[in-house]
C-alpha positions as CSV (number, residue, x, y, z in Angstrom):
1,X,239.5,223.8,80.2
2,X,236.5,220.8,80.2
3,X,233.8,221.4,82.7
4,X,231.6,218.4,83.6
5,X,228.2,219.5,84.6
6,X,226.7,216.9,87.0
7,X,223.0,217.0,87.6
8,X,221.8,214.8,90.0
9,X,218.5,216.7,91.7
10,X,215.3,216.2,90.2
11,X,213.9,218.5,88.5
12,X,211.5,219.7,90.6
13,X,211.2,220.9,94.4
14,X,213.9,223.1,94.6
15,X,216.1,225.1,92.2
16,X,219.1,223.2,91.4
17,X,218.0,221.5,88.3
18,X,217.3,225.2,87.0
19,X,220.4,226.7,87.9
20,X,222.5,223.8,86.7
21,X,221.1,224.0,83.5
22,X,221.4,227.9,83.3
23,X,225.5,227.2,84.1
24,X,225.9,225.1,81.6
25,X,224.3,227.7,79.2
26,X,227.1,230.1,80.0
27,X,229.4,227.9,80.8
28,X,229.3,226.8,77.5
29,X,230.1,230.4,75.9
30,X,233.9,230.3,78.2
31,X,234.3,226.6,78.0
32,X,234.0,223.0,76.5
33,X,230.9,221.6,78.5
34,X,229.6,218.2,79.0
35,X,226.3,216.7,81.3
36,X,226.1,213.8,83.1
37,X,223.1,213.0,84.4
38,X,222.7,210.2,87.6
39,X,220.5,209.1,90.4
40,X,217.4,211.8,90.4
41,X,219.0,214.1,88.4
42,X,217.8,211.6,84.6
43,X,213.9,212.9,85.7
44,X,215.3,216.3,84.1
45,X,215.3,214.8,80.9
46,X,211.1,212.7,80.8
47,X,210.0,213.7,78.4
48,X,206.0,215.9,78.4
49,X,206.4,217.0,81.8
50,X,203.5,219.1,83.2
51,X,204.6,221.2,85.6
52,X,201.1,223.8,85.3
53,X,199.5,222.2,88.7
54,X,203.0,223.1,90.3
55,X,202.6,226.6,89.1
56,X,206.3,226.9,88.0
57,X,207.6,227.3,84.7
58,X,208.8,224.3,82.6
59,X,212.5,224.7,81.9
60,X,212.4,221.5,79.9
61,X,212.4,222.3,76.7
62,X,215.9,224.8,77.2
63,X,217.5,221.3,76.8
64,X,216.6,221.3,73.3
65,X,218.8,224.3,72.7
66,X,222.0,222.5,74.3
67,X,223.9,221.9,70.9
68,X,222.8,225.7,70.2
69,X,225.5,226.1,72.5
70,X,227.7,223.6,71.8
71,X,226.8,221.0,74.6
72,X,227.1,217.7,72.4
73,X,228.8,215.2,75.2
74,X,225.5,214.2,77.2
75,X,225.9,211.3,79.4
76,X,223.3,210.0,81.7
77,X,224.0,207.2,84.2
78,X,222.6,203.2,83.2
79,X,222.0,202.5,87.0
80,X,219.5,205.9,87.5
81,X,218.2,204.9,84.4
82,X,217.1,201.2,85.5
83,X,216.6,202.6,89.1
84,X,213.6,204.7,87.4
85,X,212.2,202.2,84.6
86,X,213.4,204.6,81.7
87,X,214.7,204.2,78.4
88,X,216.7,206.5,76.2
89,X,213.0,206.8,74.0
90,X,211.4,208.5,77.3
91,X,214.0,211.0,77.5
92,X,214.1,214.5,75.7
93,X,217.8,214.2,74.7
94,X,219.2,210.7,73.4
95,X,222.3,211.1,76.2
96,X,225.0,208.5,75.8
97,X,224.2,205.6,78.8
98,X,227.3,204.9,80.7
99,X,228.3,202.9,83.2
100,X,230.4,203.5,86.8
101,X,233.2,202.6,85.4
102,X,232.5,205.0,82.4
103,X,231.5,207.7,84.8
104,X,234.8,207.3,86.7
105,X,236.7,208.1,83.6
106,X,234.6,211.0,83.1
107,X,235.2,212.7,86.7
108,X,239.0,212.2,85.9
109,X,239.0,213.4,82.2
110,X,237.5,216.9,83.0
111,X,239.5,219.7,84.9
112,X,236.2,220.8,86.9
113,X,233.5,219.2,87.7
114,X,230.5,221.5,89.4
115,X,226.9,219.2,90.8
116,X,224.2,220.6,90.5
């Protein structure tokens, strides 16, 4: 079974990011596991976020521990990308950028998808 994990909140503001990540973290032990990141949901990966004024914990860097787990298909969407000014060099991860299209055959090649 392939699970796509689709994150598309930002990261901060409510807990969805969190608890999308945490899925994939045990997903990952039952299952072959990919991300794709679109709209809001590429802020996850900007790099040096500061989140001490907020007063909540930085879950950031717990995407560094993704291949840890066997999470090596990261995809993040070339529209959300533009939409935000970024470039793979601002992210934490170097996700492969895909378009619509690309996306489309994604949805399609995995037997659950689960949005976070």
């Amino acid at each position: 079974m392939k699970l796509l994990f689709v994150m598309s909140h930002a990261p901060h503001g409510s807990i969805c990011a969190q608890e999308g990540l945490d899925a994939v973290l045990m997903g990952s032990a039952f299952s072959a596991c990919s991300l794709l990141f679109i709209g809001a949901g590429v802020l996850q990966l900007v790099r040096d976020q500061d989140t001490e004024l907020l007063g909540i914990k930085n879950f950031s860097r717990t995407f560094g521990a993704l291949p840890d787990y066997g999470v090596t298909e990261v995809f993040c969407c070339e529209k959300a990308l533009k939409d935000y000014r970024l470039t793979t060099n601002d992210l934490l991860l170097k996700p492969k950028v895909v378009s619509s299209p690309v996306i489309q055959a994604l949805l399609n090649d995995h037997n659950q998808v689960l949005t976070f």
